[in-house]
Structures are given as C-alpha cells and as structure tokens.
Residue, then its C-alpha position, 0 to 999 in steps of 0.5 A: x196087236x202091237x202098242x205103239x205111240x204116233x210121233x210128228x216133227x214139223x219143221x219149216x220144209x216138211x212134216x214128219x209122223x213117226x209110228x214108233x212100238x214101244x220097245x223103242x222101234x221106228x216101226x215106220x216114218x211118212x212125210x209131206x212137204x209144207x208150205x209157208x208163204x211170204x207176207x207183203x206187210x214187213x221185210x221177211x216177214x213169213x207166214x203158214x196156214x194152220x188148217x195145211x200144217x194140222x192136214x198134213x200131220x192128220x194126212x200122214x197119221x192116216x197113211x201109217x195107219x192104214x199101213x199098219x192094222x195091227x199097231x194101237x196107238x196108245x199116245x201121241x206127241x210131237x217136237x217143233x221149231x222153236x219160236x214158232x207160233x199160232x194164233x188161235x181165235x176167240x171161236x177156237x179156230x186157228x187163225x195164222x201161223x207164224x215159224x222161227x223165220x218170220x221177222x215181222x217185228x225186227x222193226x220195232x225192236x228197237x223200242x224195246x229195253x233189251x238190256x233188262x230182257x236179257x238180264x230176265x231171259x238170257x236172250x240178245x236181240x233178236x227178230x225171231x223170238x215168239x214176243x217180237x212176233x206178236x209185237x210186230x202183229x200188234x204194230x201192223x195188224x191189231x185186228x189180228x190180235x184183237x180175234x186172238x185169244x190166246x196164243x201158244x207154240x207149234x207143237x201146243x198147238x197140236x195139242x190143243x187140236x187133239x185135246x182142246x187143251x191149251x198150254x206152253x211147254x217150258x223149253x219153248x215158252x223160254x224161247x218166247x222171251x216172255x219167260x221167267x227162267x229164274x223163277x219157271x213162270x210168265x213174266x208181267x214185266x216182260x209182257x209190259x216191256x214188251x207189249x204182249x197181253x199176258x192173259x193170252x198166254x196159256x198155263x205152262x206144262x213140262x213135256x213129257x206130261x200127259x195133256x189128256x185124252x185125244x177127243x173122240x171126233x179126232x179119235x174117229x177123224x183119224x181112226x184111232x182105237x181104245x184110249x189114246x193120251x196126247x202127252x206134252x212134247x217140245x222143241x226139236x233140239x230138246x226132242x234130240x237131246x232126249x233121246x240121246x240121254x245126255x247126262x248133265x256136263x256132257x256136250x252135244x251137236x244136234x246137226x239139222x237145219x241148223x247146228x246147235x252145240x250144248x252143254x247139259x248143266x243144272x244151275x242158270x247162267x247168263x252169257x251173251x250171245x247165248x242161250x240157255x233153256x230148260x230140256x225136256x228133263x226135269x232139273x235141267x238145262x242147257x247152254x247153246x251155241x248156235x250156228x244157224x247156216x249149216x245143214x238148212x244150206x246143204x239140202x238147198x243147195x243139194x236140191x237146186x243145183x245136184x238133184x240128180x245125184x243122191x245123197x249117197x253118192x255126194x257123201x261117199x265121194x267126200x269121203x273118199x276124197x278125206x281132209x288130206x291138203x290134196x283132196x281139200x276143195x279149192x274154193x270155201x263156202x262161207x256163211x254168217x249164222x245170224x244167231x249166236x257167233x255173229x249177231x244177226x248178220x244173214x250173209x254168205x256164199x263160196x269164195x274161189x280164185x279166179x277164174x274158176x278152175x276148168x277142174x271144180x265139179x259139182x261135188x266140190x261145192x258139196x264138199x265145201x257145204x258139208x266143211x261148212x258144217x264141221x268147222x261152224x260146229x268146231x268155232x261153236x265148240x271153241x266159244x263153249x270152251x271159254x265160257x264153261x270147261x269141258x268136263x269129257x273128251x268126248x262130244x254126242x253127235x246127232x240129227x242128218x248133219x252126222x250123216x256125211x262122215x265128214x262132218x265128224x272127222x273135220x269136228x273130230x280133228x278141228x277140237x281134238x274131241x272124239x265125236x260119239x254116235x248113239x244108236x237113233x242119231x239119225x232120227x233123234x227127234x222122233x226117238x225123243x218123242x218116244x221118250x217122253x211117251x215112255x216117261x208118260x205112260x210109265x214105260x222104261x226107256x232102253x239104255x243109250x248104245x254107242x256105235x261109233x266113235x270118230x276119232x281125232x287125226x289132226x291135219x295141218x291142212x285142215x288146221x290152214x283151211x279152218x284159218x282161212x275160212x275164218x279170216x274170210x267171214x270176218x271180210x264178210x261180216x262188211x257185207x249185208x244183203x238188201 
C-alpha cells in the first residue's frame, strides 16, 4: 500500500482533486466542470449551489480511488478563490454559495467609510470582497441571512463538510475585509462599518494545521480507509506560492485565471491599489499586484472561437512565430484588470487597423491573447518597482500562463528580469496542498529544483508593441460596458 494525501482546487470553471504519494508525486488528477449561475436580484450578482460543488469533489475523490486501490489517503486538504463564500444554515446545510465574481453589493458600497476600511485592511474599494457579499444579502435578501449561522470561505467549507468543524483560514479571512491585519483577528469595528454580524464568523486557523478527523459517514461515503485528517488549506495564489517555496524578498508570477505578481516580505505595509495577505507560512506576507484579465481571456476565447485547435498547437506557432517586428500580430488584445491597475474598470477587446488584413489567421488573435499576458505581468512588475526595490534579478514563474513560452520571454525582455521555473510550475496549487500535508503531518518537503531559465533578449519592436498597447488602454479606460 502506498500513503498519499487527496488534494481539491476549486475554481469558477471547473474542480480538480489531485492523488498526490508522499514523496510529492502527482500519482493522478480528475476534473469536473462547475457551475454557477446568474442571479436576477442585482447586476452581476452570481451564485453556486453548494450540494453541485461538494458532489463534484465527492465524485472526483471516488473516481481516483477507484483507480488506484493500492493508495491510503492519509489527509486531505484543498485551495480556492479568494473571496468566496458559503452560507451555512442554522440545521448545519448549506444554504448558497457565492464566488469572487458575485457583485451583489457594489450597490451599496457607496455607504461604506472606506477610507477607514482601507487603513484597517490595506483593501480599496472593491465589490468582490467577501463583507460586501454578505452586505449585499443583508440589503436584498435578510431572510437569507436570518437562516445563516455562520459563514466562512470555500475551502473551509470543506472543511466543515469533512469534520463538521468550522473556522476561517487567515489568508482568506484577510481577503474578507472583516480582517484585522495589524493584530491577526476579526475586527468589531469592521463588522459595525460594515454591517456584518461578527458572531457568524467562525474562529480563525492557519493552513497547514490539522481541523480533525474526517467523519466516519464521509470516510464511508467516500470509501476512505484507516484514519484520515482533513488539514487547513487556502487560497489558490497562497496554495502557489507554497509550493514553489519562495523565500522572503524574492517576486513571484502565479499565472491562471488571473496573474497575480508578489513580493514575499514580513513586515505590514499599506499601498493603494494594493493588496498585501498573509501566505500559508507563518511569519509571513505578501504584496500583489494583480492584473485580473489574463489567462480567464485566453481559455475563453480559446474554447469558443478555436476549440478545434489544441493548445499545443497555438503555443508551438507563437513560438515559432518569437517577438521579432516581423512575426509580431498586426492587431492588440486589450483588457482593463478591474483589480489593482485600473480601479474597477472591466473593459477590453482586440483593437486592429481597418479593414482587417485578408492575411489575420485564428492564431493571431491567440498570440495577441498570450502578449497580453506577458505585458499585464510586465506593468504589475513595473508598479512593484515603485513601491519596494526588487532585491534579485530574477522572477519564479508558475501556474498554466507560463505554459505558452511566450508568456516568459515577452516577461523576460519587457523587465530585463530572468523568469525562473521550478519543478511543479505547472500544478503549483495542487503541489501546495501537499505542502501544507507535509507540514501536518510532519513529513519533509523535497527541496525546490530549478528547470529553466528565460533569459531576457531586449526587442525594440517589442519595447514599440509594449508602448502601443499601453497608449490604447489609457483610450480605454473612456469606455465601460452596460
């Protein structure tokens, strides 16, 4: 029999469960599609069903299983969007489910003293935050609420289906706007600014920590043997950074649905438009900036206009194609974040000449996509820039976005930086929630190893792409969507 740990990341598109042996091999990976669905009672406001979302992780579990007889799970864990949340009702069911794309209180957060929220948390304005979620319930749907006895992230969630536990891991909880970062506890004064009733908010725990025994009726449900733990995880960027070990004062890009860009550092700091959160290690922290239009673009894009051409091929031509003037697209795709670099503008499409060239192919507009990337990651690194030194030459690439070498390079040359990739880059967020296993159960955790290094070679036609890209979405930022 081989010991191994069961490792789940659910994200806004699909679920994954990792079987992950506890020499840190990803013995095997299942995933189902999940589904969310739009709510008529506010603009954007979008919802999940909790008993589809714990099926499908129940499913996937089942299925590796089954596939592999000879594993015993020894612990369980898992990462997730931030800002998402359950509810959970007073008879201990779930009551609804609400991800980082639900927007159900933008319209009241105008009430809110924000100046004091952000000297508290370090968080501008924004609809996404778990508080503004629960505001907006309170504002439209207090029945809601009143059925709600406590509420807590995604990934807690879970927990509390495995154990019947309930608590808040911090990385998360600080992602509530509820969270006092200066002192590492709930804030009454943030509930009162905001309206939220503090009593509903479980006790905090630190990933990495062991929530308890999995119950026995889930242990059968699920045909799991002997003993397993389920042990605190977190948020899917933290899940990353765990697992590419990054040491305090080194930067790093975890490219997925979104690209955010960090700085490992111990000491609180406030900036606007900014973020800074605690990761899954103790002692520390980690200032982001975010550029929310990236990778979530790509895939779209990819799987309504080219779903006949794989991956791989969109990839090799890009890089076929290189960052030479010649082989650059002859059009720019163009997306405001709507997180850290442009307030909350959520606005963008390709900008080309007129009429369109005879000569654009599909991959064009691929290749636009995946420069995108490169150069949102390239402005996050400038901002990084101005508000701490960077103390290495060097950036740690991670997550699907560093899958397309172009990401890298146009990185690479944009900041003059060497973009380095460490064994597991791929699926950082998985290989975190081993790490944080490890750290439960007290086993070692393999040493980091380096595979790859991008090295910068400056483009001037790059340098003149990079220019125009930016000039178009300051023309932009005059554009919103209804």
């Amino acid at each position: 029999m081989q010991n191994a740990y069961l490792v789940f990341d659910i994200g806004t598109g699909n679920t994954r469960v990792a079987l992950v042996g506890e020499d840190g091999a990803i013995l095997d990976i299942a995933k189902e599609n999940t589904r969310m669905y739009t709510d008529p009672i506010a603009s954007r406001a979008q919802y999940f069903k909790p008993h589809e979302w714990q099926d499908a992780v129940f499913s996937l579990i089942r299925k590796l299983l089954a596939a592999h007889p000879d594993v015993t799970v020894r612990a369980v864990t898992g990462s997730t969007l931030r800002q998402g949340i359950v509810l959970v009702g007073h008879d201990g069911g779930s009551i609804v489910g609400y991800t980082n794309a639900d927007r159900r209180g933008e319209g009241f957060m105008q009430e809110l003293d924000w100046k004091r929220i952000w000297e508290l948390t370090d968080l501008s304005p924004s609809p996404i935050f778990s508080a503004i979620k629960i505001l907006g319930t309170s504002k439209l749907q207090p029945q809601v609420l009143e059925q709600t006895k406590f509420y807590t992230s995604i990934s807690d969630w879970m927990g509390y289906v495995f154990t019947g536990r309930a608590v808040w891991e911090r990385a998360q909880a600080m992602q509530s706007a509820l969270y006092d970062a200066v002192n590492g506890c709930w804030s009454q004064e943030l509930c009162d600014l905001i309206g939220v009733d503090i009593g509903k908010l479980p006790e905090l725990a630190d990933a990495g920590t062991v929530l308890g025994p999995i119950r026995p009726e889930v242990c059968q449900a699920l045909g799991l043997a002997g003993e397993p733990v389920f042990v605190v995880g977190t948020a899917d960027t933290q899940s990353a950074i765990s697992a590419m070990q990054a040491e305090v004062g080194e930067l790093v890009t975890v490219s997925g649905t979104t690209s955010p860009t960090l700085k490992i550092i111990t000491d609180f700091c406030k900036y606007p438009r900014t973020w800074v959160s605690p990761t899954a290690e103790p002692g520390r922290l980690m200032l982001e900036v975010n550029t929310a239009s990236s990778g979530i673009n790509l895939q779209r894009f990819k799987d309504t206009m080219l779903k006949d051409m794989p991956y791989e091929h969109l990839n090799e031509d890009a890089a076929q194609r290189g960052l030479s003037e010649r082989n650059l697209p002859g059009m720019y795709a163009v997306f405001l974040t709507g997180m850290h670099l442009d307030q909350d503008l959520l606005t963008g499409g390709f900008v080309m000449s007129n009429p369109i060239s005879v000569d654009t192919k599909p991959e064009d507009y691929f290749h636009a996509l995946t420069l995108n990337i490169g150069m949102s990651i390239s402005m996050c690194i400038e901002k990084m820039k101005t508000l701490q030194p960077l103390e290495h030459d060097y950036l740690i690439g991670c997550g699907g976005g560093f899958s397309s070498p172009v990401v890298g390079q146009t990185v690479a040359d944009l900041t003059g930086l060497k973009v380095r990739i460490f064994d597991n880059w791929r699926e950082a967020t998985v290989y975190g929630g081993y790490v944080l296993c490890c750290r439960a159960t007290g086993k070692p955790v393999p040493a980091r190893r380096q595979i790859a290094e991008i090295c910068p070679k400056p483009s001037q036609a790059l340098e003149r792409y990079y220019k125009n890209w930016k000039e178009m979405r300051e023309h932009f930022k005059e554009f919103k969507l209804k």
